[in-house]
N, C-alpha and C positions, 0 to 999 in steps of 0.2 A: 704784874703782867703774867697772864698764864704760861704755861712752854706744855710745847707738844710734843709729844714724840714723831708725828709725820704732819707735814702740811701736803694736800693735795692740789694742785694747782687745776681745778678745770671738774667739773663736775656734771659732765656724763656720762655716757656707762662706765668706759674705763675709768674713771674717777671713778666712779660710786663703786663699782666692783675691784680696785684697788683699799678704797676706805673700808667696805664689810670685809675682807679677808683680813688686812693686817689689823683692824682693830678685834678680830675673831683670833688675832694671835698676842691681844694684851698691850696695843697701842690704844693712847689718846691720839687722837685723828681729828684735824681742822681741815674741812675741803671749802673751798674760796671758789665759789663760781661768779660770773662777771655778768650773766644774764639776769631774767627777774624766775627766770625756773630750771631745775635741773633736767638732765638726762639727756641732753645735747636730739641725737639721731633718734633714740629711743624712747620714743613720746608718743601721744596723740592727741587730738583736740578737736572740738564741734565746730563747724562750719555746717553753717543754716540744717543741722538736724543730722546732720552726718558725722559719724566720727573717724576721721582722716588720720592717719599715721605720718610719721616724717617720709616718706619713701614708704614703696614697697619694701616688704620684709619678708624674706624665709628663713626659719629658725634651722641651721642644721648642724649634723653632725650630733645629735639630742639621745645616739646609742652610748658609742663610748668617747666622747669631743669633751673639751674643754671647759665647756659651757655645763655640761653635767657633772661633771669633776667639781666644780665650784657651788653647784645646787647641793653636791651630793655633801660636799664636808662645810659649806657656812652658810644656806640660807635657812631660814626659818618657816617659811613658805614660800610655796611653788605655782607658778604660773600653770594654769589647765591649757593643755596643748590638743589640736586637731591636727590629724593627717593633714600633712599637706598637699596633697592629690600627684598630678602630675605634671608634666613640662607639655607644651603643646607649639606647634609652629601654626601661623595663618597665612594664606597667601590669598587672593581675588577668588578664588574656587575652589578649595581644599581650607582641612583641619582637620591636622593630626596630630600623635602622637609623635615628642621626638626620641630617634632610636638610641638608645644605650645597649645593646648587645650588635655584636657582628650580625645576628641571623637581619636583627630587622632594620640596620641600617640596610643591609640587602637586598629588603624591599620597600623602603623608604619613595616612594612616589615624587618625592620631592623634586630630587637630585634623577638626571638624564641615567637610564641603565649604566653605559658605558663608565660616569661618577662614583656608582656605589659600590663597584667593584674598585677600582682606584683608590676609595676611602676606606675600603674595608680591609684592604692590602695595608693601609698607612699604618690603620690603630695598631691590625697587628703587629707588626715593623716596629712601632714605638712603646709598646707595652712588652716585648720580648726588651728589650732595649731597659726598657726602666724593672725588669723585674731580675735584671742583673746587674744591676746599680747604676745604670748609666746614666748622667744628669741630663736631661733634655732641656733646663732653665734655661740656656745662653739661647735657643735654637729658635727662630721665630715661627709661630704657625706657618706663615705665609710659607718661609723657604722647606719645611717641611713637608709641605702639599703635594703633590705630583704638579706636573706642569701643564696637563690637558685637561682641567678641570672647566666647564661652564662658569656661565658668571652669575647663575643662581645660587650656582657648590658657593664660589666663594665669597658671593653676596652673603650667604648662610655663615660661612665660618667667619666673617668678619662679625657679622651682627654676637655671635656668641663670645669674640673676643671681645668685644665691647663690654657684654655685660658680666665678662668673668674678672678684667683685666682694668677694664676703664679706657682700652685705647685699642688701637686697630687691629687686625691678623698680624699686619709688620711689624708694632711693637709685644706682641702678647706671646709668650713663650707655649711652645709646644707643652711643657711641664705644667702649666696652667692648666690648659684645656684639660689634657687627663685629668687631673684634681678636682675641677670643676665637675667633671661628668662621672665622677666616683666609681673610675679604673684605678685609681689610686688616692687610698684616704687615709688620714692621717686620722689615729685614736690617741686617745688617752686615759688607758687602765687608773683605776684607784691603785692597782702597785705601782706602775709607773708615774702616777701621781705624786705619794710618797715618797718614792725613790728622788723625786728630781727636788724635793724641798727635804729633803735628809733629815728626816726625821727626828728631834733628840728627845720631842716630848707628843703625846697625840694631837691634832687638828683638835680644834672644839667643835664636835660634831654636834649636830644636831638627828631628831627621830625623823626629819623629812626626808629621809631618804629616798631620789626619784625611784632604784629600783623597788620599793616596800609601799609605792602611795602609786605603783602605775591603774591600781585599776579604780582610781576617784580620781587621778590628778590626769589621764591620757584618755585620749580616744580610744577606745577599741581596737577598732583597725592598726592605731600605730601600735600599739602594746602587742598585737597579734603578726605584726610586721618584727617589731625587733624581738621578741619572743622564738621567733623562727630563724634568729639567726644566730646560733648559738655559736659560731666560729668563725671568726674573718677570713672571708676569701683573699686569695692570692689576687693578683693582676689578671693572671693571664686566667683564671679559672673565669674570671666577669667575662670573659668573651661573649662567654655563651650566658652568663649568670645575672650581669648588672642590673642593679636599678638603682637608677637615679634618682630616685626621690626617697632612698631610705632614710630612715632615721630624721625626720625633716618634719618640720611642724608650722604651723600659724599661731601663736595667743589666742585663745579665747577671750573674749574681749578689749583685742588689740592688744596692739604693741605698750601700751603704757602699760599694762597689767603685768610685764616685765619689769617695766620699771620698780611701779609698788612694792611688786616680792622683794626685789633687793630694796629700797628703802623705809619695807616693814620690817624686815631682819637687820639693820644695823642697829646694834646697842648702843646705851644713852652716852658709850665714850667716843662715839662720835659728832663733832659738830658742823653742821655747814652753813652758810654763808653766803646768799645770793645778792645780785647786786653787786657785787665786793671784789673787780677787775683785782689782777696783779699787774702792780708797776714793775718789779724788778728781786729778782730773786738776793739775797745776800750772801756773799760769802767773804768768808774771815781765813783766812790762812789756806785759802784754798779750799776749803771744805763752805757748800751751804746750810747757814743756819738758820736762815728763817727767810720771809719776806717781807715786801713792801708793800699794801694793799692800802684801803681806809686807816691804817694804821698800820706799826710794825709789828710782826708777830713770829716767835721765836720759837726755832724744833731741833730736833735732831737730825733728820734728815727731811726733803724737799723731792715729791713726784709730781715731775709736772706732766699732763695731760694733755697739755695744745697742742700744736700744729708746732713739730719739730723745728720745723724753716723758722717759727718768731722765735726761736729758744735766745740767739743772736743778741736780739731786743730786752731779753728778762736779765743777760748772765754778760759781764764784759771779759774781754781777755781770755777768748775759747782759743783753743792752737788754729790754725790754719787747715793741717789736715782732717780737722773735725768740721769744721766751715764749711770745706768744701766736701765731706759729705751729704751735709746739711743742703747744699745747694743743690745735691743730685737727686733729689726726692721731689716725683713727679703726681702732680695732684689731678684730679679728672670730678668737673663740674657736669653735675645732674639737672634735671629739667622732670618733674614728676605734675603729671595733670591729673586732677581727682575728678572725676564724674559721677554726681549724684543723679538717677535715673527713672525716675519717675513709673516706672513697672520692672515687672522680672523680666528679663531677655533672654530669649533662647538662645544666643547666639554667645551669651555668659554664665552657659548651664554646665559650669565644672568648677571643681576645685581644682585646684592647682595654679600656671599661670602660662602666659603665652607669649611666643615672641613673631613680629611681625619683623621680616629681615630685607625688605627690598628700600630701596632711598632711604629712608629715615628710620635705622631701625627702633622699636621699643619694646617694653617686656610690662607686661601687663598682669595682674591681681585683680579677679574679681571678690575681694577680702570680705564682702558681708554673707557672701557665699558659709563663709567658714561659721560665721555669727549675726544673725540675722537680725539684733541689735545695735549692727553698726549702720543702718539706716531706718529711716520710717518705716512703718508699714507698708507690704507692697514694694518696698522701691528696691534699689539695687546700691552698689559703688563700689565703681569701679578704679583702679587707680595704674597708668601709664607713668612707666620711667622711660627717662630719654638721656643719654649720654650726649653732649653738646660740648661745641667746642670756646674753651676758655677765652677767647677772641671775639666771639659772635656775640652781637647785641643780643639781650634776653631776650627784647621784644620779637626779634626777629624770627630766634629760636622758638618762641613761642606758636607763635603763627606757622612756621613752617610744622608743629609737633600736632597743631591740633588740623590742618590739611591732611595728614598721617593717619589719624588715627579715624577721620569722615572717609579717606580713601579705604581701612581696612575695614569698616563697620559704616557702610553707605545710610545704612537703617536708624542708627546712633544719634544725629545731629534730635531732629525732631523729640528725642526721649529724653533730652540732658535739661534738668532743671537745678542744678547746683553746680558752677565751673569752680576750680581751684587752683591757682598754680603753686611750688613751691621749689626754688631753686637754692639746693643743697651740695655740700662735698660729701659726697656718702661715704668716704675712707679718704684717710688722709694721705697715705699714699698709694698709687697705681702700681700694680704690681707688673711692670715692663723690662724688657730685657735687660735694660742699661740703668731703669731707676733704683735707685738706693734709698734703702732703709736705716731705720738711727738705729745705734744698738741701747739697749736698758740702760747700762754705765754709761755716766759722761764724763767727761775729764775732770769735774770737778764731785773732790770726793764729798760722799751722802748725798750727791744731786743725780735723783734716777727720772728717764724717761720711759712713760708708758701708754699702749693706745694703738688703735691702727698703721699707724707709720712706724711704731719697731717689729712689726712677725706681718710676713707675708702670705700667711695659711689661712684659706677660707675665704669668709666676707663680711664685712657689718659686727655683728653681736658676738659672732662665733670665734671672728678675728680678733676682737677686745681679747674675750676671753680666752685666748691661747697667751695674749701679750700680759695679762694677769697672772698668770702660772709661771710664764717666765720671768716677773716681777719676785716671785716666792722663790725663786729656784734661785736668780743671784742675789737674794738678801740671804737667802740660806748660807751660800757658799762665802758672803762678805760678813756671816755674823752678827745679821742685824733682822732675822727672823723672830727673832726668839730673846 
């Protein structure tokens, strides 16, 4: 019977981006995934001539985040990234840009005069506030608002809490929304890098290094974007400075082209295993040693990768006040429609993405835009997410998403010749004022959890890849890095 040094329980990104780090630090690595293919959210696939992604996707944070920290010291190759364009709002007679600096929320069309003076008061109130440490997490959008706002203002700030948070303006923290609109961003330096996995011996780098390959491996424009910004601004200097879409990319050739890179770069001591559910994690004297799968299979230590909440199910005899952690981790189900489009539209003549915020809100990718091999010739595809409530029949959801989207693009129905739906948890947990997150250590020692539901920074890939760093940093400190 072989023995491993790590078993991964769960093999999508965070799996795969958990198995190439520690096996790039001299682990034998078994990741066990339970489907018939890897990379969970971080996929794509053809439908009738189109190539769809799991969800929209924006790659961010791609200056100094997480996600390049981990390009920069273990992959082998690198996904070719495009600007990501910019944010846009649609309403019945308007399309615009949305504002990220005070000047142009001030002229923002959107929101009634009397609104964007009241909003523009908020940001700054809340960015003086945060650039003096002050935590604005507990604090909900809603109760931070002013009180005389329209009910377009807050039809608008509910639709963005949706898609930053997974849940309403009531439960999505003031904290959030800054983060989300990149008044305040979280980096992560290669010192700081180092620093947090304490270093005894070097990373096993490799010569891909994104900064040394940006001018084959990036667009132009992002390269001339992050090129120019040779120093993080403060908070309060974005007043006047921000943009939102920095540092922010699409895949060239979709989101699986993500994937690849990391599953070109794992070396041959890593194995996985698809198909191959786990029954139940093992442990011996308190410590887990291996698992239960198609068979038993024995390690040193055991990351498991799922959905925190089933942890309960894999491991017996967890304390109670880890239980009921577990229990307060709030999850938020997706509703994403793919539209294959039978000509180019003008009405889908940008990069970037859009959010439509009145009754139903959704946020939209026209993704072939970025690569005009993710459909036929001629055509278009486009792809609508929709946050939907975990009660509501699919079907119902459905129907009511594609009313939505013939209301914001009347023109639309007549052009769609490939429908698609796909209903996903795009993170595992929602990042809301009261829900709780696991931490990496669990009470049972060598069993670490990793993945969306432990680090609350970001979204999607970017989020993974913060909860990866913080996977290196407590085996650093527990002595099982190295």
């Amino acid at each position: 019977m072989d023995q491993y040094d790590v078993i991964v329980v769960g093999g999508g990104v965070s799996g795969l981006l958990a198995a190439l780090t520690l096996s790039k630090h001299g682990k034998k690595v078994l990741v066990l995934e339970k489907e018939d293919h890897v990379g969970g959210n971080c996929n794509s696939y053809l439908v009738d001539g189109f190539q769809v992604d799991t969800g929209p996707h924006a790659i961010t944070h791609l200056e100094e985040g997480p996600l390049k920290r981990l390009m920069d010291n273990y992959f082998d190759y690198l996904p070719v990234f495009e600007d990501y364009g910019h944010y846009y709002v649609r309403t019945e007679d308007r399309f615009m840009k949305i504002p990220s600096t005070i000047r142009e929320f001030a002229t923002f069309e959107i929101f009634p005069r009397r609104d964007r003076l009241a909003i523009t008061q908020t940001i700054t109130k809340a960015l003086t506030f945060s650039a003096f440490g002050m935590d604005l997490s507990a604090q909900s959008v809603y109760d931070y608002l002013p009180e005389t706002l329209s009910k377009d203002t807050y039809d608008f700030a509910n639709a963005i809490s949706f898609f930053l948070s997974g849940r309403s303006m009531y439960e999505t923290s003031a904290q959030r929304v800054l983060a989300g609109s990149s008044f305040v961003r979280d980096t992560v330096t290669q010192e700081h890098f180092e620093n947090l996995i304490d270093q005894n011996e070097p990373v096993i780098r490799t010569e891909s290094i994104l900064e040394s390959v940006l001018s084959t491996n990036l667009h132009t424009s992002l390269r001339t974007r992050i090129d120019s910004v040779a120093h993080p601004f403060t908070s309060l200097s974005r007043l006047a400075t921000n943009r939102v879409g920095i540092s922010q990319a699409y895949p060239r050739r979709g989101l699986k082209s993500v994937l690849n890179t990391i599953l070109y770069s794992l070396p041959s001591s890593v194995e996985i295993k698809t198909r191959c559910p786990v029954k139940r994690i093992i442990e011996k004297d308190g410590k887990a040693v291996g698992v239960e799968a198609d068979e038993i299979y024995h390690s040193d230590m055991v990351v498991y990768t799922g959905f925190a909440t089933s942890l309960p199910d894999m491991v017996g005899d967890l304390p109670s006040p880890y239980l009921d952690m577990l229990a307060g981790i709030d999850h938020t189900k997706s509703l994403t429609i793919w539209l294959g489009i039978d000509d180019v539209m003008e009405e889908f003549n940008y990069t970037g993405s859009e959010i439509w915020f009145k009754d139903t809100p959704y946020w939209a990718m026209p993704i072939s835009n970025y690569d005009a091999s993710l459909a036929p010739d001629g055509k278009q595809l486009v792809g609508f997410a929709f946050v939907i409530d975990e009660q509501d029949k699919d079907d119902r959801a459905i129907k009511n998403a594609y009313q939505t989207i013939y209301r914001a693009h009347p023109d639309l129905e007549g052009h769609v010749e490939m429908k698609h739906e796909q209903i996903l948890v795009p993170e595992k947990a929602a990042v809301t004022i009261d829900g709780k997150f696991a931490d990496i250590r669990t009470p049972i020692n060598s069993l670490y959890v990793v993945g969306t539901d432990t680090d609350r920074r970001s979204m999607g890939i970017t989020r993974a890849a913060y909860s990866v760093i913080e996977l290196l940093r407590v085996l650093s400190e527990d002595n099982r890095l190295y």
